[in-house]
C-alpha positions as CSV (number, residue, x, y, z in Angstrom):
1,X,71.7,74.7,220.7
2,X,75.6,74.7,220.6
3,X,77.8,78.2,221.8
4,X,78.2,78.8,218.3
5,X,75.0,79.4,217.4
6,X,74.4,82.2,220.0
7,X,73.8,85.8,218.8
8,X,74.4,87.4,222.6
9,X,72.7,90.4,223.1
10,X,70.1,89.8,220.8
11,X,67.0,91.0,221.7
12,X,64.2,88.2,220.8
13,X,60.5,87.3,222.2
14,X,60.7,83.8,219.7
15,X,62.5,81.8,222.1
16,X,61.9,78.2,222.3
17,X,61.4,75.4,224.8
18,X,64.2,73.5,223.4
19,X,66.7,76.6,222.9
20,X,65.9,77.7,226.7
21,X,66.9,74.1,228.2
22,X,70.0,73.7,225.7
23,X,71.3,76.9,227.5
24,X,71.0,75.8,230.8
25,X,72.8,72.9,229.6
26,X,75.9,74.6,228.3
27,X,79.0,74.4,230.1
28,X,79.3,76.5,233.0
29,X,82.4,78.0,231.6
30,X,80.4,78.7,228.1
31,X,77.4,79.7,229.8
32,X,78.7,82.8,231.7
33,X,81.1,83.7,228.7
34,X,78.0,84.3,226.6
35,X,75.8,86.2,229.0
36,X,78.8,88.4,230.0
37,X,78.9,88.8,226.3
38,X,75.6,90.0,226.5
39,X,75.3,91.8,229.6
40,X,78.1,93.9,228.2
41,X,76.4,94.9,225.1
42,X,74.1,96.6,227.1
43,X,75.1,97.6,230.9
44,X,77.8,98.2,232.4
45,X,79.0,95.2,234.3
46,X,80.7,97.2,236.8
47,X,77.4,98.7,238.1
48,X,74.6,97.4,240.0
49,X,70.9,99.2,240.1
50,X,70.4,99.7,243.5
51,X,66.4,99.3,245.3
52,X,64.8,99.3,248.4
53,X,61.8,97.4,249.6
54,X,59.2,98.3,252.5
55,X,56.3,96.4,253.4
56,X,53.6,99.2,253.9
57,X,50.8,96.8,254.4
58,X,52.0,93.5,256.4
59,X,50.4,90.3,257.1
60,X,46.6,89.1,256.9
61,X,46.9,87.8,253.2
62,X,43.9,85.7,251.6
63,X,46.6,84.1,249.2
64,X,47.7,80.5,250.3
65,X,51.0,80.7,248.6
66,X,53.4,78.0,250.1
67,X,56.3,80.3,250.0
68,X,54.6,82.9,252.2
69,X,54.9,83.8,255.7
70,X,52.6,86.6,255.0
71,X,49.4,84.7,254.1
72,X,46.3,84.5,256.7
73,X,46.3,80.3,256.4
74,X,50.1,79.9,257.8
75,X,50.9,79.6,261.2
76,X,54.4,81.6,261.2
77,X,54.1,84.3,264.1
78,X,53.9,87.1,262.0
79,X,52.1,90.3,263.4
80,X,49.8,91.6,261.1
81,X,50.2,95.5,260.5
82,X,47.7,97.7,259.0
83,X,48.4,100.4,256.1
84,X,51.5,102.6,256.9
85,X,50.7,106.2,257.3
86,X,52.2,108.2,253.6
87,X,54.6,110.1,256.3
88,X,56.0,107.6,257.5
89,X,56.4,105.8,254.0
90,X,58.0,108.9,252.5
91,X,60.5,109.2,255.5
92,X,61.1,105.5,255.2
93,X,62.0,105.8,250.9
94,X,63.8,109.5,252.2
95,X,66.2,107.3,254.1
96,X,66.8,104.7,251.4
97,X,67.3,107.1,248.8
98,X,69.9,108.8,251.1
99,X,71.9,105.3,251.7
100,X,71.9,105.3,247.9
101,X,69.0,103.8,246.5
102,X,67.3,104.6,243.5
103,X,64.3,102.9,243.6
104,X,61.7,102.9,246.2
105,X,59.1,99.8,246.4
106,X,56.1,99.3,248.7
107,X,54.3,95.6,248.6
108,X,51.1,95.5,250.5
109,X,50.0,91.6,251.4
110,X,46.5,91.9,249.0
111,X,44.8,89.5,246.4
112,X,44.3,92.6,245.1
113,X,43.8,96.2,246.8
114,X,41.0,97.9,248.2
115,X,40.0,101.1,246.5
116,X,40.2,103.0,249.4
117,X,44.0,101.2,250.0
118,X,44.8,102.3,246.2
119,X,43.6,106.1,247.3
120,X,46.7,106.0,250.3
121,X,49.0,104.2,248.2
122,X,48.5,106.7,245.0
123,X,50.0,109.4,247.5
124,X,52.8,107.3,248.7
125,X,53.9,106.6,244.9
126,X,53.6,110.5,244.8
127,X,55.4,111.4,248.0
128,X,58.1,109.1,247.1
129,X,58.8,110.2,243.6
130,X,59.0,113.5,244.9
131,X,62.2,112.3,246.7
132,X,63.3,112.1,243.2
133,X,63.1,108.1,243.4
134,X,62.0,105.7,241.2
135,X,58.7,104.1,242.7
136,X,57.5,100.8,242.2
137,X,54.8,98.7,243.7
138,X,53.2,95.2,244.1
139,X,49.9,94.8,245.7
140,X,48.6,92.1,244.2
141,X,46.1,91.4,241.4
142,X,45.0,94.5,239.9
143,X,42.2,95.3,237.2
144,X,43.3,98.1,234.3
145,X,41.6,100.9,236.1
146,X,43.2,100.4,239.1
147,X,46.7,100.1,236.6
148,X,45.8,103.5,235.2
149,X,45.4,105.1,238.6
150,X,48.7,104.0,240.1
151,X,50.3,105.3,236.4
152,X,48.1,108.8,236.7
153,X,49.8,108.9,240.5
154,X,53.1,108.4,239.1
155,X,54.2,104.9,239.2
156,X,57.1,103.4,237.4
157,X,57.3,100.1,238.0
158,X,55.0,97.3,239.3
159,X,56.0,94.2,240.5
160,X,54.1,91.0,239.9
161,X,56.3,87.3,239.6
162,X,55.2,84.4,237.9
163,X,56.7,82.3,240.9
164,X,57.5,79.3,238.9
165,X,56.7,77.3,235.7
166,X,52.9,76.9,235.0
167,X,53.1,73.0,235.4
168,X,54.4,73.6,238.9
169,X,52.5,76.6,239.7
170,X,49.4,74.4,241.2
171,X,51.9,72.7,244.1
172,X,52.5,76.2,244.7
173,X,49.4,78.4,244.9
174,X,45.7,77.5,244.8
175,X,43.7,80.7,245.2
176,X,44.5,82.2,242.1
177,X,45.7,80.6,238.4
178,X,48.6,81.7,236.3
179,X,46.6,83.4,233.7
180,X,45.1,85.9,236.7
181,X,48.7,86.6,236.9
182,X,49.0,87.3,233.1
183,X,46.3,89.2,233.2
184,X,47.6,91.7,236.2
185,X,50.9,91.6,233.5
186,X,48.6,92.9,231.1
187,X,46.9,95.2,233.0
188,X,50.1,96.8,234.0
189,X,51.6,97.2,230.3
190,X,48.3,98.3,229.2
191,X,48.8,101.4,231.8
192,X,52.2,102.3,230.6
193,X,53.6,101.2,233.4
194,X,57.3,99.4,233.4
195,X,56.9,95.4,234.3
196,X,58.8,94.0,237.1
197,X,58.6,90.1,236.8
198,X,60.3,87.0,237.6
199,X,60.4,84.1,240.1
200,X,61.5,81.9,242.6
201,X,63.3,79.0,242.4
202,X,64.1,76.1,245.0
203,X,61.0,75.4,245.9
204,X,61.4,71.8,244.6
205,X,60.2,72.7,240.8
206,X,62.7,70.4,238.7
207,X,64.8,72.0,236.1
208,X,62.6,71.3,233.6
209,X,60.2,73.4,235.7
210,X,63.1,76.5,235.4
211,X,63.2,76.3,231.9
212,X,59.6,76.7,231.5
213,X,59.5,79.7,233.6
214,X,62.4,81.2,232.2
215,X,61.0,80.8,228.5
216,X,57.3,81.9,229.4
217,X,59.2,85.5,230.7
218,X,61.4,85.6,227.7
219,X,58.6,85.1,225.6
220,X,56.5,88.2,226.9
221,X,56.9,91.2,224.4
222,X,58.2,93.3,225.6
223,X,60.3,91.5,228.3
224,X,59.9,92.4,231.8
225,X,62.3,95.6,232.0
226,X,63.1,94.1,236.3
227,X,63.4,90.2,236.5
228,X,63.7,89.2,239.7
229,X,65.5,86.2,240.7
230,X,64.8,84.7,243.9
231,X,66.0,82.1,246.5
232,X,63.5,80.2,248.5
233,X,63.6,81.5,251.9
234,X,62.3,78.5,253.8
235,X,60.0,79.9,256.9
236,X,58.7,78.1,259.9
237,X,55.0,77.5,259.5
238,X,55.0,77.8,255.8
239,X,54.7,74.3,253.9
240,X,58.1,74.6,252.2
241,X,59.8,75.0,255.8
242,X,61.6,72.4,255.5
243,X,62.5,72.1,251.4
244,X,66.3,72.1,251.2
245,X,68.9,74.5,249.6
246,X,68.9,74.8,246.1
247,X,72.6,73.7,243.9
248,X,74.2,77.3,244.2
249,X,75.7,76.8,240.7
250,X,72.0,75.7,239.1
251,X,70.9,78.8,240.7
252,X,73.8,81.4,239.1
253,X,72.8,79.0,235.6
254,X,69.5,80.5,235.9
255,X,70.8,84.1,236.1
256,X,73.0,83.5,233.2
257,X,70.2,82.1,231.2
258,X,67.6,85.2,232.2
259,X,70.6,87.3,230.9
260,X,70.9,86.2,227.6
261,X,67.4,85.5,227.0
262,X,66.6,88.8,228.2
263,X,69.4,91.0,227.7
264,X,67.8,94.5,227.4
265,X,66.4,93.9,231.5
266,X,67.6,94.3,234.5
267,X,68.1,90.8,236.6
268,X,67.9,91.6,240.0
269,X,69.6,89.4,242.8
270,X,66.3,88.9,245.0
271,X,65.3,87.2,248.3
272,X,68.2,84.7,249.5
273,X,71.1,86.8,249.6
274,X,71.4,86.5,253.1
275,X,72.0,82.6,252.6
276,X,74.4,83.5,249.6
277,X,78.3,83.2,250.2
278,X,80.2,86.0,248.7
279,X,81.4,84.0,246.2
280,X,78.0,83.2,245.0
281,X,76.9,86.9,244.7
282,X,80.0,87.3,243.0
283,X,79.2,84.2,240.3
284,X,75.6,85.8,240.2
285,X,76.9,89.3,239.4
286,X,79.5,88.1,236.4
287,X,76.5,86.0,234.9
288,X,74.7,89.1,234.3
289,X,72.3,89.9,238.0
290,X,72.9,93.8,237.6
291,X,70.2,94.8,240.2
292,X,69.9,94.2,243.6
293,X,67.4,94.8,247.1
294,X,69.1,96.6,249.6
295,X,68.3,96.5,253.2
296,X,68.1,94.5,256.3
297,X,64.3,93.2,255.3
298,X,63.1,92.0,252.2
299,X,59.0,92.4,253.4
300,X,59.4,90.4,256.6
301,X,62.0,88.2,255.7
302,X,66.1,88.8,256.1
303,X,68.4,90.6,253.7
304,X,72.3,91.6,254.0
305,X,73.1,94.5,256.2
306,X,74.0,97.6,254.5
307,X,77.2,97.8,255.8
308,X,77.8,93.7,254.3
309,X,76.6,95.2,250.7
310,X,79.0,98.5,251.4
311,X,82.2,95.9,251.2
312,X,81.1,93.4,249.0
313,X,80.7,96.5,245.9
314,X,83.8,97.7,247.5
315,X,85.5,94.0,246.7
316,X,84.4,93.8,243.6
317,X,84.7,97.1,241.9
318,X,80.9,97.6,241.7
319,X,79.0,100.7,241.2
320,X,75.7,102.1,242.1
321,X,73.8,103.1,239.2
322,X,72.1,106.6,239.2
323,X,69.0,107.4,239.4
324,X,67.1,108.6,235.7
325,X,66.3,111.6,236.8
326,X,62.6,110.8,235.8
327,X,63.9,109.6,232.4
328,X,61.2,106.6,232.4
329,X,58.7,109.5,232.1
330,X,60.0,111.5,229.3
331,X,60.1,108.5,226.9
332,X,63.8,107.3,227.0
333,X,65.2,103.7,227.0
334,X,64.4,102.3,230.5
335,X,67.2,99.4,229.6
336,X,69.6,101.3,228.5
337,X,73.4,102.3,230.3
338,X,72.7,104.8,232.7
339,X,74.9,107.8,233.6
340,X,75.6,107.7,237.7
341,X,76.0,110.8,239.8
342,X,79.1,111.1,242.4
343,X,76.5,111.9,245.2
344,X,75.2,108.3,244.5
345,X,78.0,106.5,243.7
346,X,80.0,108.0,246.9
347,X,76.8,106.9,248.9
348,X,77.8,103.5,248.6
349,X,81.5,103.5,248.0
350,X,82.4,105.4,251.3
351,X,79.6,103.5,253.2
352,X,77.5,106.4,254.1
């Protein structure tokens, strides 16, 4: 594929193989000239959708996921925690929305959740969109009922990543296969709930491996309305402890390509910010990342400080985006610009 041939901010689900890996081939320069082209015909690229992630259930997972500190067959010193209490959830997402959040997520280390879990969870996603939040979850595998009951409680989005390309995926994770993860994708979308999807990259996938991964969430229809991009976070005790960093600029090539391919969504910044320079949000930012998680702890591992995030937006001219005021509900555009409150916007700008 040459730059001419680009149509950014095209909305597509035919993407191919060959057109994914011609883009991360581009020149840099070309590369974040077309997906700024393409984040602009959708977003503003001077505001960023704010979330917030809690871990309401911690620890004690069956998975074997080589990323994870979180999973019951790593030694990494991690204290399992049993189910938080709905209280203390709500006056956890209370806080978040008041540092000017929008969206509110709780992940629970599962295969896939209890019923019983799914019963205390329902009235979390309630309590928390109460607060006038968005809500969002990921808990794991879940079967279509159990999708329908998080939507009946209120959910908007649900959160389930791909992790990586499905050639690679086996050198990743053993205890479940990448269709069970399609089939949780399904599940979700069948309940009318918004898909949150992406992956993680550095975990010594080749490129080749990217483009793959890239091109199967490009290819879902309708694309993901989150992607989230994230950086390994290499964690004592996990087998990719000691797999090193990741090229910065093949990582910020990957948000550019996720931007074109998938314009309409929001690319959110994920886990590894708290290894990122500045300068490499910043890159990550004009390729098109237009969300980000905000918070000292991403689950269990680090994140930027508030305050950090405060002056970076402040540095760059960013803005909070606003919260929909419920908008996912009544049947507008979930992808669409949306307007931001002062309350919110101040929230961040000032450093509240």
């Amino acid at each position: 594929m040459s730059a001419g041939t680009l149509r950014p901010g095209e909305a597509r689900s035919d993407w191919t193989p060959d057109e994914v890996g011609a883009l991360l081939e581009l020149p840099f320069a070309d590369l974040l000239f077309h997906a700024q082209t393409a984040h602009r015909r959708h977003f503003d690229p001077n505001e960023v959708q704010v979330s917030t992630l809690l871990s309401v259930k911690t620890g004690a997972c069956p998975e074997d996921c080589a990323y994870c500190p979180q999973s019951v067959r790593h030694d990494t010193g991690l204290s399992r925690e049993a189910l938080m209490e709905v209280e203390a959830v709500v006056e956890r997402a209370r806080a978040a929305r008041d540092s000017g959040a929008t969206r509110f997520c709780m992940g629970g280390a599962y295969r896939s959740p209890k019923d019983r879990d799914l019963a205390v969870i329902t009235e979390m996603v309630r309590g928390v969109r109460e607060l006038g939040l968005e809500t969002c979850a990921t808990l794991g595998m879940l079967t279509p009922d159990q999708a329908h009951t998080l939507k009946d409680a209120g959910l908007d989005y649900y959160n389930h990543n791909l992790d990586t390309s499905e050639a690679y995926y086996g050198k990743i994770i053993s205890t479940r296969s990448y269709q069970d993860r399609l089939d949780t994708l399904e599940a979700v979308r069948g309940a009318g709930i918004n898909v949150c999807c992406g992956g993680i990259l550095g975990m010594g996938e080749e490129p080749t491996d990217r483009a793959a991964l890239l091109h199967t969430l490009a290819t879902l229809d309708p694309h993901p309305e989150s992607v989230p991009i994230n950086q390994l976070v290499p964690v004592a005790g996990t087998p990719l402890a000691g797999t090193g960093p990741m090229d910065p600029l093949d990582f910020v090539r990957c948000i550019a390509v996720a931007r074109i391919l998938m314009p309409r969504s929001h690319v959110r910044l994920s886990a590894g910010r708290a290894d990122m320079s500045d300068e490499m949000q910043a890159l990550c930012f004009l390729a098109g990342a237009n969300s980000i998680f905000y918070g000292e702890k991403l689950l269990t591992t680090g994140n930027p400080d508030t305050a950090h995030d405060h002056a970076l937006f402040r540095r760059l001219g960013i803005r909070p985006e606003a919260a929909t005021e419920r908008s996912l509900q009544e049947g507008s555009d979930p992808c669409g610009v949306r307007p931001r409150t002062q309350q919110t916007a101040d929230a961040l700008a000032d450093g509240a």
